[in-house]
Backbone as CSV, one residue per row, in Angstrom:
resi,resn,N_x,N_y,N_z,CA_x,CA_y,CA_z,C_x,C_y,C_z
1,UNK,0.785,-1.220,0.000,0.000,0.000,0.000,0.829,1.287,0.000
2,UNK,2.064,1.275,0.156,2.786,2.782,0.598,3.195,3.232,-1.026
3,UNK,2.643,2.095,-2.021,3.474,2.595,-3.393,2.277,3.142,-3.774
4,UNK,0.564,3.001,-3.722,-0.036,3.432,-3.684,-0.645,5.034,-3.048
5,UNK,-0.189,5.160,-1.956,-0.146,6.529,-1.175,0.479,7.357,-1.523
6,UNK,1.386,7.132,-1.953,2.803,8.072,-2.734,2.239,8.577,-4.040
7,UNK,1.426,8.079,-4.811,0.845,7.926,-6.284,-0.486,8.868,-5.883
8,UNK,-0.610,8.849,-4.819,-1.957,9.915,-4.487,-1.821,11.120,-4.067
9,UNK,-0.160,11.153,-3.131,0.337,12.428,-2.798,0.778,13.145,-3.944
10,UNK,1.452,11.996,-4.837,2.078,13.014,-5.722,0.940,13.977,-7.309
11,UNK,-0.294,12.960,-7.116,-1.617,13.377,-7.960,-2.355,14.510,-7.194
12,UNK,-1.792,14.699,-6.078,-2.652,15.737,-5.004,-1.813,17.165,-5.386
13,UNK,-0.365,16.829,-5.445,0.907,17.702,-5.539,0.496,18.094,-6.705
14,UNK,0.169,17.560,-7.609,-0.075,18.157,-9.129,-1.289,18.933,-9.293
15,UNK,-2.579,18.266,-8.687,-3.276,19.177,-8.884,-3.615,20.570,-8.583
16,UNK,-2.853,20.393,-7.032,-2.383,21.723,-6.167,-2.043,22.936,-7.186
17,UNK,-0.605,22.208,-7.533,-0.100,23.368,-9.096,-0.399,23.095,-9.976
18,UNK,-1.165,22.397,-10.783,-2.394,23.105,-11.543,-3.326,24.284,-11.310
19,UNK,-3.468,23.987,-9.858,-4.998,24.811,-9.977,-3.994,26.142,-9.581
20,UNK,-2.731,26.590,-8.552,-2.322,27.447,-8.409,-1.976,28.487,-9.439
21,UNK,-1.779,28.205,-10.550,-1.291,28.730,-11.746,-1.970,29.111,-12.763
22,UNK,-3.310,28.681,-12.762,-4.093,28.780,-13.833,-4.700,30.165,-13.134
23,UNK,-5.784,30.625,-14.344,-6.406,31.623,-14.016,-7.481,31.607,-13.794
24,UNK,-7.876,32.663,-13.090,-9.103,32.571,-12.019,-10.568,32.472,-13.329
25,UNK,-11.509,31.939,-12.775,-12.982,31.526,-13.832,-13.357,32.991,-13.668
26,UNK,-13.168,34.052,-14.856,-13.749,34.944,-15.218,-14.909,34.877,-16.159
27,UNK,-15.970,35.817,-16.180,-17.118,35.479,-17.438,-16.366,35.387,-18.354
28,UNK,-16.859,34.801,-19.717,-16.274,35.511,-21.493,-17.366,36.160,-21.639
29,UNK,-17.338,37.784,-21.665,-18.079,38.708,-22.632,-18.648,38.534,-23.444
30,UNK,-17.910,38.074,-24.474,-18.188,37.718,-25.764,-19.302,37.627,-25.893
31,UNK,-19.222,37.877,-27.375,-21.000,36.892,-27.891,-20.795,35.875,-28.687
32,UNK,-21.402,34.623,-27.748,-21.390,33.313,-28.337,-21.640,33.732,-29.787
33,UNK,-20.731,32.579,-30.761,-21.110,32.132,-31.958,-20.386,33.211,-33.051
34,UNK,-19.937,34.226,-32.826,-19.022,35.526,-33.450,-17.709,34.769,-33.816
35,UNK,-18.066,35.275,-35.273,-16.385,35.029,-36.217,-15.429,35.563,-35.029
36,UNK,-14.297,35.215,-34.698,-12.583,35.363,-34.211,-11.794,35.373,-34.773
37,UNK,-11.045,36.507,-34.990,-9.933,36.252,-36.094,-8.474,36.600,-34.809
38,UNK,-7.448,35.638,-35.719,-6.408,35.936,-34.722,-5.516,37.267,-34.264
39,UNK,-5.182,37.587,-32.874,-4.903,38.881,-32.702,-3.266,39.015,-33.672
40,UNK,-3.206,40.183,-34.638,-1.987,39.838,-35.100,-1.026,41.150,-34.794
41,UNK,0.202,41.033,-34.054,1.051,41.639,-33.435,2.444,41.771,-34.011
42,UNK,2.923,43.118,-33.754,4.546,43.395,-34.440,5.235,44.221,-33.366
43,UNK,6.234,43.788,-33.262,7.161,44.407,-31.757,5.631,44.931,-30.770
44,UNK,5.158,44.137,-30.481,4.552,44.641,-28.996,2.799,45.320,-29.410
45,UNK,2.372,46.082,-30.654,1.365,46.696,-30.969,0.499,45.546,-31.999
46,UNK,-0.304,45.734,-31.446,-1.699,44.632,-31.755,-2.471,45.391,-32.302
47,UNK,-3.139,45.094,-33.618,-4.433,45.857,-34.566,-5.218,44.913,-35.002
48,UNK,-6.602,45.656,-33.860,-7.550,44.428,-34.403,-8.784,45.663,-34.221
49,UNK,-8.624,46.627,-34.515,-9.917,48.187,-34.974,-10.711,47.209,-35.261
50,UNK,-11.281,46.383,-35.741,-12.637,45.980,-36.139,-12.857,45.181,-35.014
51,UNK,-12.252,44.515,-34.095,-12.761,43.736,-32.673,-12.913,42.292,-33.230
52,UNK,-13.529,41.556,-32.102,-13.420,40.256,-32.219,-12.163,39.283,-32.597
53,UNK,-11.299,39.552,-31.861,-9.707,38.840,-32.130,-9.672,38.238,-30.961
54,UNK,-8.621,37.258,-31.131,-8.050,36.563,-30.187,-6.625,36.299,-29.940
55,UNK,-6.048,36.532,-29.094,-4.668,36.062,-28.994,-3.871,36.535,-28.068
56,UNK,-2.090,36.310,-27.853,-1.375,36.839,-26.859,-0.746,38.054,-27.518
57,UNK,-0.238,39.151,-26.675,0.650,39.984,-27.313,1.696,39.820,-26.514
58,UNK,2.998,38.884,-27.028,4.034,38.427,-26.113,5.443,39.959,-26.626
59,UNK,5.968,40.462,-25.605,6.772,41.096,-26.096,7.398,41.639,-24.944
60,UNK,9.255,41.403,-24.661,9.957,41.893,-24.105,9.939,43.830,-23.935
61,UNK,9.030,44.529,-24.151,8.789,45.643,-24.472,7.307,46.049,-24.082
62,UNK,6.489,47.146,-24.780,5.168,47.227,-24.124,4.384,46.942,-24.949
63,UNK,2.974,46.516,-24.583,2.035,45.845,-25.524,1.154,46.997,-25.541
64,UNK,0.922,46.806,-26.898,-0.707,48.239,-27.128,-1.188,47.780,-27.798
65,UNK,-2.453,47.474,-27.555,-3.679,45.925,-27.924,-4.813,47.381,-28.747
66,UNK,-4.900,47.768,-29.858,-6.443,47.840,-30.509,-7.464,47.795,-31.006
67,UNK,-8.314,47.026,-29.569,-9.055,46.475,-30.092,-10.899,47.169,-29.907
68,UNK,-10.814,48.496,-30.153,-11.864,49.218,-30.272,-13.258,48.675,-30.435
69,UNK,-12.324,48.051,-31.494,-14.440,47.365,-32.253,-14.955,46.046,-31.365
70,UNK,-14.822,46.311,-29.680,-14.407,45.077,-28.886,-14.489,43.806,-29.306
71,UNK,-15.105,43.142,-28.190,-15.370,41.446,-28.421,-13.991,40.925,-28.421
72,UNK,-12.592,41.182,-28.049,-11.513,40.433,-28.111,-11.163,39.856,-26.482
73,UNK,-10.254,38.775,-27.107,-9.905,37.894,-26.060,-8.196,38.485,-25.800
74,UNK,-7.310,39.323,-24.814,-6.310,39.352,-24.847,-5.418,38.646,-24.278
75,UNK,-4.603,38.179,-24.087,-3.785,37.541,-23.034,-2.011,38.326,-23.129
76,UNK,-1.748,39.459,-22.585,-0.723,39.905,-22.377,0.530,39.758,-21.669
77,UNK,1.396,39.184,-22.446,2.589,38.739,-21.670,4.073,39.654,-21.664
78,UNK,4.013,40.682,-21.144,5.040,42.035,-21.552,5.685,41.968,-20.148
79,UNK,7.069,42.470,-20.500,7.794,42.584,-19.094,8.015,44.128,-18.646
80,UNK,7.054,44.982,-19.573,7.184,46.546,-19.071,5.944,47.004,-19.147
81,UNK,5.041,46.671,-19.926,3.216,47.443,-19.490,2.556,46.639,-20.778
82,UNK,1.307,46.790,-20.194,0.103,46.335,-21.222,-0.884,47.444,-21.127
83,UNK,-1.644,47.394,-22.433,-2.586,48.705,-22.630,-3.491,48.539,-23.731
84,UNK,-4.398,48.000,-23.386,-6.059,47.369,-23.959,-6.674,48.450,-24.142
85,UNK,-7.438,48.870,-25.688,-8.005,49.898,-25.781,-9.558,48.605,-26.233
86,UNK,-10.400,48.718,-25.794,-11.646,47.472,-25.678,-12.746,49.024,-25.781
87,UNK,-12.730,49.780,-26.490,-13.584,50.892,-25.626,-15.427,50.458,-26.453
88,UNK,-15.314,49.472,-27.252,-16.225,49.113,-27.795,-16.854,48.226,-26.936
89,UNK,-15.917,47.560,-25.545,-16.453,46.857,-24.848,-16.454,45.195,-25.293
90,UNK,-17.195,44.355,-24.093,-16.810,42.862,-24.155,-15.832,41.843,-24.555
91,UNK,-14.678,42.836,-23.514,-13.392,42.538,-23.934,-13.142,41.046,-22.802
92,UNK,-11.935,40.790,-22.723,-11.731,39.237,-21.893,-10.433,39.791,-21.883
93,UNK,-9.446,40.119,-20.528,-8.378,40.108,-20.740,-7.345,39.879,-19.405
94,UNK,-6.419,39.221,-19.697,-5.250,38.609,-18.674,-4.167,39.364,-19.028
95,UNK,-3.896,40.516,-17.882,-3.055,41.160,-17.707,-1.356,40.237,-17.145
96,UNK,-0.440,40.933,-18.102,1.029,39.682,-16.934,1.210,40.606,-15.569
97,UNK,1.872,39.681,-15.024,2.362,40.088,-13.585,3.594,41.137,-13.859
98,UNK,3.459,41.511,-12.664,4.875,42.478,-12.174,5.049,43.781,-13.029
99,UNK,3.841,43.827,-13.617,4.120,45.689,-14.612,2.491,46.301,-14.775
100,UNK,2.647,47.880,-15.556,1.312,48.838,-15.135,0.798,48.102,-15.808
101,UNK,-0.394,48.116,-16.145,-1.640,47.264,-16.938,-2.809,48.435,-17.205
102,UNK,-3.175,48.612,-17.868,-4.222,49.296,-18.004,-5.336,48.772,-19.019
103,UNK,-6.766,49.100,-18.906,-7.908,48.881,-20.244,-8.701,49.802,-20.301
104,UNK,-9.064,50.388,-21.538,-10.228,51.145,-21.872,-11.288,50.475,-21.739
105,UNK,-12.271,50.021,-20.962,-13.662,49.068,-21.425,-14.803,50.254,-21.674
106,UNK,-14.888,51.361,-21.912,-15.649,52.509,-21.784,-17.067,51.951,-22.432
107,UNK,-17.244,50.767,-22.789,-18.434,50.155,-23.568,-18.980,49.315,-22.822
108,UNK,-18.414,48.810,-21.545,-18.575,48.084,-21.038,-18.551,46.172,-20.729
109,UNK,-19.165,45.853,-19.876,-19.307,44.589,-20.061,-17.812,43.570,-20.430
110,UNK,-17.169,44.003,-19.766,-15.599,43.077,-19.773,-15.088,42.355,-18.738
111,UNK,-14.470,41.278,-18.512,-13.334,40.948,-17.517,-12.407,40.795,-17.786
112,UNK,-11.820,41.327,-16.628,-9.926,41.593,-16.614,-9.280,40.712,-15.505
113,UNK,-8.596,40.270,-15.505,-7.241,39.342,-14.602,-6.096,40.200,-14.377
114,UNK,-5.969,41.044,-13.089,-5.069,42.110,-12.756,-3.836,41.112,-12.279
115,UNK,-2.728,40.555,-12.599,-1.824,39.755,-11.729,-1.277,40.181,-10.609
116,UNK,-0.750,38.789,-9.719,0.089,39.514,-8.398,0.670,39.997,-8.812
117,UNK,1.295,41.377,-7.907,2.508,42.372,-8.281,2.170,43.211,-9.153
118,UNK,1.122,43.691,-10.214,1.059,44.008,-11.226,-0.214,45.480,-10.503
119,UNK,0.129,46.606,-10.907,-0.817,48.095,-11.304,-1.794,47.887,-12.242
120,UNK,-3.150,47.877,-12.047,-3.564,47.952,-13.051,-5.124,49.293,-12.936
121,UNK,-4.977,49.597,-14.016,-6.073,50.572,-14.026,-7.193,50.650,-15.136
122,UNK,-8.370,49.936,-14.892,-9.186,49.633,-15.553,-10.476,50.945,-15.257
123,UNK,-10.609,51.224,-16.752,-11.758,52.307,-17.357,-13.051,51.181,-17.409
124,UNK,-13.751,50.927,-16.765,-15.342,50.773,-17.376,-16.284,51.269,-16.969
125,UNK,-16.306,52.125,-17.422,-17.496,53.547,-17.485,-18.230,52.895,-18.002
126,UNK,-19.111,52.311,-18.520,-19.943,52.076,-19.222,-20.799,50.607,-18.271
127,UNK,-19.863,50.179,-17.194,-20.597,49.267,-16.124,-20.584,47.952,-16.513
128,UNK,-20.963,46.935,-15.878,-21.289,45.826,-15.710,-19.565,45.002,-15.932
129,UNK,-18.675,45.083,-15.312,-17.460,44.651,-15.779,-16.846,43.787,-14.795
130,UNK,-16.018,42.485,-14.640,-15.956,41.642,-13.875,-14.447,41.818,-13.492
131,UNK,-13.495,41.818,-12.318,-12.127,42.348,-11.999,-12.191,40.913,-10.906
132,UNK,-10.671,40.321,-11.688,-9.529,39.758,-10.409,-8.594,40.682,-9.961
133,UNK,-8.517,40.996,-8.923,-7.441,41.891,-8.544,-6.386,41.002,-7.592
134,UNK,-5.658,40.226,-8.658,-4.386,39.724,-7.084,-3.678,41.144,-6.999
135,UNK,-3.367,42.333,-8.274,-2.263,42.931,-7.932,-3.155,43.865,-7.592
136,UNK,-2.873,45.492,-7.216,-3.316,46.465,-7.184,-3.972,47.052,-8.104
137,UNK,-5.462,46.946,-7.956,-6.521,47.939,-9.113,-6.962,48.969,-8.833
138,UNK,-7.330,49.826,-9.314,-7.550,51.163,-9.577,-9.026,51.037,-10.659
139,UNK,-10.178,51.197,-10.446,-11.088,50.642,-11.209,-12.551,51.711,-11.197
140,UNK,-12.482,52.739,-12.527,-13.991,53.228,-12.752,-14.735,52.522,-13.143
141,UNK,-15.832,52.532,-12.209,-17.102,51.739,-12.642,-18.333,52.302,-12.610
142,UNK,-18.316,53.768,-12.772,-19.151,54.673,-13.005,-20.388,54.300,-13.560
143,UNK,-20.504,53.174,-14.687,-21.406,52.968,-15.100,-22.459,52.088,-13.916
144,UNK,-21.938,51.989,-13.195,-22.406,50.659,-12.034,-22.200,48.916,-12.425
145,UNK,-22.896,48.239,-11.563,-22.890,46.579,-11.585,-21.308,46.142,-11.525
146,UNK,-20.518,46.737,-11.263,-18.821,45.814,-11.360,-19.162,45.053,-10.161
147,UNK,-18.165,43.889,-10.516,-17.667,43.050,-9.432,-16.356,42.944,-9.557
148,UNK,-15.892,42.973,-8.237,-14.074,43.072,-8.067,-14.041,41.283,-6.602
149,UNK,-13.357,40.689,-7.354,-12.456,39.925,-6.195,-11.013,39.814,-5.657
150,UNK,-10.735,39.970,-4.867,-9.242,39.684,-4.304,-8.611,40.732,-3.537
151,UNK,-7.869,40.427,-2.792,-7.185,41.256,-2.189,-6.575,43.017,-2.221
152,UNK,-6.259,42.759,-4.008,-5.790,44.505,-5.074,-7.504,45.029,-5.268
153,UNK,-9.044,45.089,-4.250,-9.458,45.331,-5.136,-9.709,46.589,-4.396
154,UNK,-10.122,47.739,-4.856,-10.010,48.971,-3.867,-10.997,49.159,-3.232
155,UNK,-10.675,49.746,-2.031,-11.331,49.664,-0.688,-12.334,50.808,-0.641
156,UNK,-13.277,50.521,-0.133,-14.886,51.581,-0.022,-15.388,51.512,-0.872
């Protein structure tokens, strides 16, 4: 039996870091069933003006995601800032850790993934917008209905 127990600790150990690492169950905005075209990126700047894209903007440098005509999925992996212009709204986006982060959602209806360590300052004026805050947020929600979880999410 002890070769068995070991085979359960170490399936326990895994799932542990699985689940530690992944990202938190945010809504998708989106609207089911909408063409996606892939987000396409050059040193760090992402153009997707018509909305509905998907993809990472990976870049040793800063990322500037536009995706106006919303409906995009971002996933930002920059080691100096990220900067989501979604102002069309029903954006989806995973900010990286350890740098400023910012999003326009001024249309509303988005969720954002603020990472540990990470500034982030999210615009949704326009309301109804869903926030992880492991890092520090900064968050208009002027329009009303936000929900913020975690520790970065601001106080009062």
């Amino acid at each position: 039996m002890p070769s068995s127990q070991g085979h359960a600790r170490r399936f326990m150990l895994l799932v542990l870091l699985v689940a530690c690492n992944s990202a938190p169950p945010l809504p998708d905005p989106r609207p089911v069933g909408n063409a996606r075209s892939s987000l396409s990126c050059t040193n760090g700047n992402c153009n997707c003006s018509q909305g509905q894209c998907e993809g990472n903007c990976e870049s040793s440098g800063a990322c500037n995601v536009d995706c106006s005509g919303g409906a995009c999925k971002v996933d930002c992996e920059s080691s100096q800032s990220c900067t989501l212009n979604c102002s069309g709204g029903k954006c989806f986006y995973y900010c990286a850790k350890d740098v400023p982060c910012s999003m326009d959602c001024s249309g509303g209806d988005c969720s954002a993934w603020c990472q540990e360590k990470a500034t982030c300052n999210f615009n949704c004026s326009g309301g109804n917008c869903t926030f992880q805050c492991d890092g520090t947020c900064t968050i208009d929600c002027s329009g009303g209905g936000c929900k913020c979880t975690g520790d970065g999410c601001p106080k009062g």
